[in-house]
TORROLO-243116 format. One record per residue (C-alpha): chain; x, z, y; residue number from 1; residue in one letter. Coordinates in nm, 3 decimals. Layout:
BEGIN
["A" [X Z Y] NUM "A"]
...
//
This chain:
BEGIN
["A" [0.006 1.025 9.545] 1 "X"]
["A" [0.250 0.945 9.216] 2 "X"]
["A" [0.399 1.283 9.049] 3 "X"]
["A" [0.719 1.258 9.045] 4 "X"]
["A" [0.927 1.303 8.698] 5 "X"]
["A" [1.151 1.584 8.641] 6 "X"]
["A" [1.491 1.563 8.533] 7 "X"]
["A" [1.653 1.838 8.379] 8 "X"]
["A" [2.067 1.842 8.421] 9 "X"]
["A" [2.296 2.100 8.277] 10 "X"]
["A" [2.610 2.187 8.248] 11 "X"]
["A" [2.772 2.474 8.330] 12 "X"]
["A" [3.017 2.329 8.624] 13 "X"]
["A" [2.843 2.343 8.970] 14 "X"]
["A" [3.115 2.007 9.105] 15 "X"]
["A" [2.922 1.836 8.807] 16 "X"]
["A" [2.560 1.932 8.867] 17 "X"]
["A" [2.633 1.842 9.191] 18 "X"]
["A" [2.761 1.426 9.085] 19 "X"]
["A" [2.509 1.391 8.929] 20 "X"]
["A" [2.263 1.487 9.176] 21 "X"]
["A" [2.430 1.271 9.410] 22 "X"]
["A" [2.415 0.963 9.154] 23 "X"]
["A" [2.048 1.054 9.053] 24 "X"]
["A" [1.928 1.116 9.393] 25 "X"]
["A" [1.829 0.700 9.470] 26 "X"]
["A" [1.565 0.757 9.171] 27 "X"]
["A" [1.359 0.974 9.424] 28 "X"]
["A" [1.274 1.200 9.106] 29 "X"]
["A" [1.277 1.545 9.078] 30 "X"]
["A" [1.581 1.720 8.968] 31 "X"]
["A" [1.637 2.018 8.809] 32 "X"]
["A" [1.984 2.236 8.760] 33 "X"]
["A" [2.061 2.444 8.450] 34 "X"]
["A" [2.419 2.609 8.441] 35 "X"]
["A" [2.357 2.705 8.057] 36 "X"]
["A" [2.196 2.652 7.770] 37 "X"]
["A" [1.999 2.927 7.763] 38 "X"]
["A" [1.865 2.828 8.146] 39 "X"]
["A" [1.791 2.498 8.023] 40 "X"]
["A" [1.518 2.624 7.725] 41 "X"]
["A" [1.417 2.883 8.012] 42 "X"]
["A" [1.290 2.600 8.251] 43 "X"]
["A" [1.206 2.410 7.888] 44 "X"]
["A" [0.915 2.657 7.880] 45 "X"]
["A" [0.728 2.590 8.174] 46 "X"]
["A" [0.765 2.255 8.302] 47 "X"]
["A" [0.786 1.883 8.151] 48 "X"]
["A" [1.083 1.668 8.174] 49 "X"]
["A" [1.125 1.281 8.146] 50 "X"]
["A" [1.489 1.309 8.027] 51 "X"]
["A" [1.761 1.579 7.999] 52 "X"]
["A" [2.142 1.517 8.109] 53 "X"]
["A" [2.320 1.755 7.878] 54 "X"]
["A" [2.672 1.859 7.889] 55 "X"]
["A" [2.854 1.924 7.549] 56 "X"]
["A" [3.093 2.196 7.640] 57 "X"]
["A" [2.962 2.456 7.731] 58 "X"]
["A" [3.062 2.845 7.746] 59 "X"]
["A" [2.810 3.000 7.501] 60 "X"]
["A" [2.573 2.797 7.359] 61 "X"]
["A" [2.710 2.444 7.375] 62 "X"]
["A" [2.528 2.128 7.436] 63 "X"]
["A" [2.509 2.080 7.051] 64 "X"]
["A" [2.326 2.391 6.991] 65 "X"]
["A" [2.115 2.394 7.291] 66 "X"]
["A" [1.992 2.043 7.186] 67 "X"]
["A" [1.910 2.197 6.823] 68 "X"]
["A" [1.652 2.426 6.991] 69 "X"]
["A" [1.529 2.160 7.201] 70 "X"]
["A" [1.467 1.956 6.895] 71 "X"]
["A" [1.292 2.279 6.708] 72 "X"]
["A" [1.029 2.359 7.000] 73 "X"]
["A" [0.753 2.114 6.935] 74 "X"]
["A" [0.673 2.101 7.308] 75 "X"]
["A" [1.030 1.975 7.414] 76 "X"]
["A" [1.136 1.785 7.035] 77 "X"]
["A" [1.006 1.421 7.191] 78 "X"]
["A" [1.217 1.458 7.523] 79 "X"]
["A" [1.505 1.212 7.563] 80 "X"]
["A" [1.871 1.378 7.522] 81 "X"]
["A" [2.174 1.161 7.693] 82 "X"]
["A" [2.446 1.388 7.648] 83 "X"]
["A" [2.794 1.389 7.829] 84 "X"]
["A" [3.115 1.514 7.759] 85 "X"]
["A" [3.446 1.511 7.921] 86 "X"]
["A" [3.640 1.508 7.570] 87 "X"]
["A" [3.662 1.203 7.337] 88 "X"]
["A" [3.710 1.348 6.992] 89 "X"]
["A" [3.593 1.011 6.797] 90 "X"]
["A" [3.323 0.911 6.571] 91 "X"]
["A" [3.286 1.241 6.394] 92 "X"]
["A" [3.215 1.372 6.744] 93 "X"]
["A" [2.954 1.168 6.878] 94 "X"]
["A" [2.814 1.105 6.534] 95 "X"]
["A" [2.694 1.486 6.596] 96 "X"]
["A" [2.555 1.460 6.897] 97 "X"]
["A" [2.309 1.182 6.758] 98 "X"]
["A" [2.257 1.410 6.501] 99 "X"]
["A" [2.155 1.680 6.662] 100 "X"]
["A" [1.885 1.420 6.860] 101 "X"]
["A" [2.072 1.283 7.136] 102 "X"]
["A" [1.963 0.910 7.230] 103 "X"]
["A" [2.251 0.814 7.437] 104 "X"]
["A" [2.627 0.945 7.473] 105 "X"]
["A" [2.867 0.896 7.793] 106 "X"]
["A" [3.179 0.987 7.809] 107 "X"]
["A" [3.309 1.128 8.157] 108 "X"]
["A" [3.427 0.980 8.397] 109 "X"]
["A" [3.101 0.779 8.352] 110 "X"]
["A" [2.993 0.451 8.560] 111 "X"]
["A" [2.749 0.563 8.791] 112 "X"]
["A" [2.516 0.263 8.760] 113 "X"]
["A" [2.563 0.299 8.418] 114 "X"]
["A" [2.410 0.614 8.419] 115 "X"]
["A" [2.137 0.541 8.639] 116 "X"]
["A" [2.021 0.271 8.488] 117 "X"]
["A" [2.017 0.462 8.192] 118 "X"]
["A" [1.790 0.765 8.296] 119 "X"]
["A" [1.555 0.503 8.494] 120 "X"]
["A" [1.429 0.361 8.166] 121 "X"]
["A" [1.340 0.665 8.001] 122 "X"]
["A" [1.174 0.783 8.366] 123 "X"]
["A" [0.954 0.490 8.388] 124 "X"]
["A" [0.855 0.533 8.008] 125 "X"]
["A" [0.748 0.880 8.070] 126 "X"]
["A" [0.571 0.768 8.384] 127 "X"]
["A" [0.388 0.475 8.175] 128 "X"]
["A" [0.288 0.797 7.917] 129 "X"]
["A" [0.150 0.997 8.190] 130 "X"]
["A" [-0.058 0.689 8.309] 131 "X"]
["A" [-0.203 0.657 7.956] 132 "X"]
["A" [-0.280 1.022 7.882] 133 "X"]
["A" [-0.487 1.003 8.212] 134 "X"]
["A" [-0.654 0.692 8.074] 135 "X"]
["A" [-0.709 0.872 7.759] 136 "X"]
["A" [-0.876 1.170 7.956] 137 "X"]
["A" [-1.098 0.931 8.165] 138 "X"]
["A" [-1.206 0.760 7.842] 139 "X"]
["A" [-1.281 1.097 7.690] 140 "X"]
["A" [-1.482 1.221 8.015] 141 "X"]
["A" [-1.679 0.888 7.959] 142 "X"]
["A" [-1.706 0.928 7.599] 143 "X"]
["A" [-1.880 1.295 7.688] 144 "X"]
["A" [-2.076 1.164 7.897] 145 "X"]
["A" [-2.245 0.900 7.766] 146 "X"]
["A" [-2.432 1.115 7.438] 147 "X"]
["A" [-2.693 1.263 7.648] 148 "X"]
["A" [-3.031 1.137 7.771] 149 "X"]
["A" [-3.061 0.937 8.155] 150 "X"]
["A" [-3.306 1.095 8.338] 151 "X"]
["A" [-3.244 0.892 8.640] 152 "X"]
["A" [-3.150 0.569 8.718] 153 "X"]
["A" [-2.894 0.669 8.957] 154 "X"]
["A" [-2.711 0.858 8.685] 155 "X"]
["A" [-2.717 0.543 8.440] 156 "X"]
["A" [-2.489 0.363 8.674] 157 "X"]
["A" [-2.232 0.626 8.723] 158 "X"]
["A" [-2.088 0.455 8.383] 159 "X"]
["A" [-2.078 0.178 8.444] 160 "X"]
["A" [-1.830 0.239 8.759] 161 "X"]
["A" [-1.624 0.483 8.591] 162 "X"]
["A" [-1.562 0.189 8.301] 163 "X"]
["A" [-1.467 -0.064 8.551] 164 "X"]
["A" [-1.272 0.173 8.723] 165 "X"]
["A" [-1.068 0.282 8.391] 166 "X"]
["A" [-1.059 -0.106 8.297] 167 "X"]
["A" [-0.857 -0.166 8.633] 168 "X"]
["A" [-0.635 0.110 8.558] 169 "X"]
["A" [-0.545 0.040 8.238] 170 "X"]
["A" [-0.475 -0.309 8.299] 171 "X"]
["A" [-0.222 -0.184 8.599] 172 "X"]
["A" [-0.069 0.013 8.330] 173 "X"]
["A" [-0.054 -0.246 8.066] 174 "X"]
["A" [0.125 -0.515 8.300] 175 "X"]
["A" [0.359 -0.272 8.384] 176 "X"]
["A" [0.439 -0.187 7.976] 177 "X"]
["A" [0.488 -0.555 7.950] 178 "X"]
["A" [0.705 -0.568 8.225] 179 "X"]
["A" [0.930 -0.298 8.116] 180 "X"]
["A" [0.956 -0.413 7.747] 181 "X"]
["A" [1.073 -0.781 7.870] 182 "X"]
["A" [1.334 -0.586 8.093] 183 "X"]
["A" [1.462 -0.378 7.742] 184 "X"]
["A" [1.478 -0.686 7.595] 185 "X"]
["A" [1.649 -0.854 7.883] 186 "X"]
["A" [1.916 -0.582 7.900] 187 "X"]
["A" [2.004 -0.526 7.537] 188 "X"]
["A" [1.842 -0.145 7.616] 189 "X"]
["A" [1.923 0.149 7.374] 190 "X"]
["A" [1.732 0.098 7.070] 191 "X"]
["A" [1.569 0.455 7.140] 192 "X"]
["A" [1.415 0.331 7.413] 193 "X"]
["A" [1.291 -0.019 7.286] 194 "X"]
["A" [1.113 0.200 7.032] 195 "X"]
["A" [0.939 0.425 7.247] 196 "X"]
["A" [0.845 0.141 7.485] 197 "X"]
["A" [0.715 0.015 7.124] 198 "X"]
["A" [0.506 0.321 7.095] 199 "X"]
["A" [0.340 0.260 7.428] 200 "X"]
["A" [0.227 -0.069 7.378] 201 "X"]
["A" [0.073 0.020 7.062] 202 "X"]
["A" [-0.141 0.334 7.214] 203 "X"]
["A" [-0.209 0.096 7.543] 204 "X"]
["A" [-0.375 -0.185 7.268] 205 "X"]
["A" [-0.556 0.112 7.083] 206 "X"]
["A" [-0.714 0.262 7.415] 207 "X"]
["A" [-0.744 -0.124 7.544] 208 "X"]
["A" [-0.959 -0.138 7.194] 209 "X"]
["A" [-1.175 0.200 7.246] 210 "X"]
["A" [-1.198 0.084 7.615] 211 "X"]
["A" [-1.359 -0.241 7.555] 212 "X"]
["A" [-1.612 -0.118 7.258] 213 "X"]
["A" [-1.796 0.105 7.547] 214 "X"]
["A" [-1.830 -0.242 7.755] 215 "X"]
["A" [-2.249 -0.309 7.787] 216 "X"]
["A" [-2.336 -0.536 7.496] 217 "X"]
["A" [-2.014 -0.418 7.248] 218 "X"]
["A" [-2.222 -0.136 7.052] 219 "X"]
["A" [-2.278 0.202 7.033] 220 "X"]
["A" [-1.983 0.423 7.180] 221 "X"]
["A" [-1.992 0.593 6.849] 222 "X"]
["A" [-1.796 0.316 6.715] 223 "X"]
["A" [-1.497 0.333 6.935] 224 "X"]
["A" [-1.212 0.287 6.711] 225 "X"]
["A" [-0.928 0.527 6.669] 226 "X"]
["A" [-0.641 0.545 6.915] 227 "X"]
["A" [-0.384 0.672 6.682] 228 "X"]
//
């Protein structure tokens, strides 16, 4: 079964929360409400979020400052920002918000297809990250493995199965990355976004690389190059 990616929206008017539930709700995703800032870095602490829908004006802390915070926690400083405001107040304005790390800005009333087009990419980007951090554990597990002496035959083979099962898995993954980056490309996408697709490719070749130096006949799996 396929986890399902959180999305974190707040804002501090429950009408709101509520529209954009109702325009998120065809991603089948998991969404999450925050009616402040300081709710938002509550939920921050305990569970992972593809993207976060943040509202600028807010009572309190504001969208600008909770974003700050966001930014400061190395846990949370990597997850997308799109924030949204009802006010226009020019360049100056939304100048700040990409300051303070936002990678997208929508003014309300926004297009709803707009918008959920918008969050998709960054959902399927974190899914495509979650795929390769499990490929990077398998590899690891396999890496473990594989220093110590075979006392049996039957244990020899266990390998060999779990290679060609990370193999197919990875290569699901990788058509998938290529997929996505043709649709950025296609679409004129946020350049946030092409660069973090970007990113993926390049871990996806370096565990492609590690993967296929542990194939029978490549060498010892002491060579496996670096992923970084």
């Amino acid at each position: 079964m396929v986890q399902k990616a959180k999305i974190l929206l707040v804002d501090d008017r429950p009408e709101n929360l509520l529209a954009l539930e109702a325009i998120l709700s065809a991603l089948d995703q998991t969404l999450v409400r925050a009616s402040s800032g300081e709710e938002a870095l509550k939920a921050l602490l305990t569970d992972d979020f593809a993207v976060i829908l943040l509202d600028v004006q807010m009572p309190g802390m504001d969208g600008f400052e909770t974003a700050a915070h966001i930014k400061r926690r190395e846990r949370t400083r990597d997850i997308p920002i799109i924030f949204l405001t009802a006010i226009n107040h020019g360049p100056h304005h939304t100048f700040r918000g990409y300051a303070a790390g936002a990678v997208d800005y929508i003014s309300k009333p926004f297009d709803p297809w707009v918008l959920r087009a918008k969050v998709s990419v960054f959902v399927e980007l974190y899914m495509k990250n979650c795929q390769l951090r499990e490929q990077a554990a398998l590899l690891r597990l396999q890496l473990e493995g594989g220093g110590g002496d075979k006392a049996a035959v039957g244990e020899a083979k266990e390998p060999a199965g779990l290679l060609a099962e990370l193999s197919a898995r990875l290569a699901a993954v990788e058509e998938q990355a290529e997929a996505l980056s043709k649709q950025l490309d296609d679409e004129s996408a946020d350049a946030a976004a092409v660069a973090t697709a970007a990113h993926l490719e390049r871990k996806l070749t370096g565990l492609r690389r590690a993967l296929d130096a542990l194939e029978p006949g490549t060498g010892s799996t002491n060579s496996v190059p670096s992923q970084n």
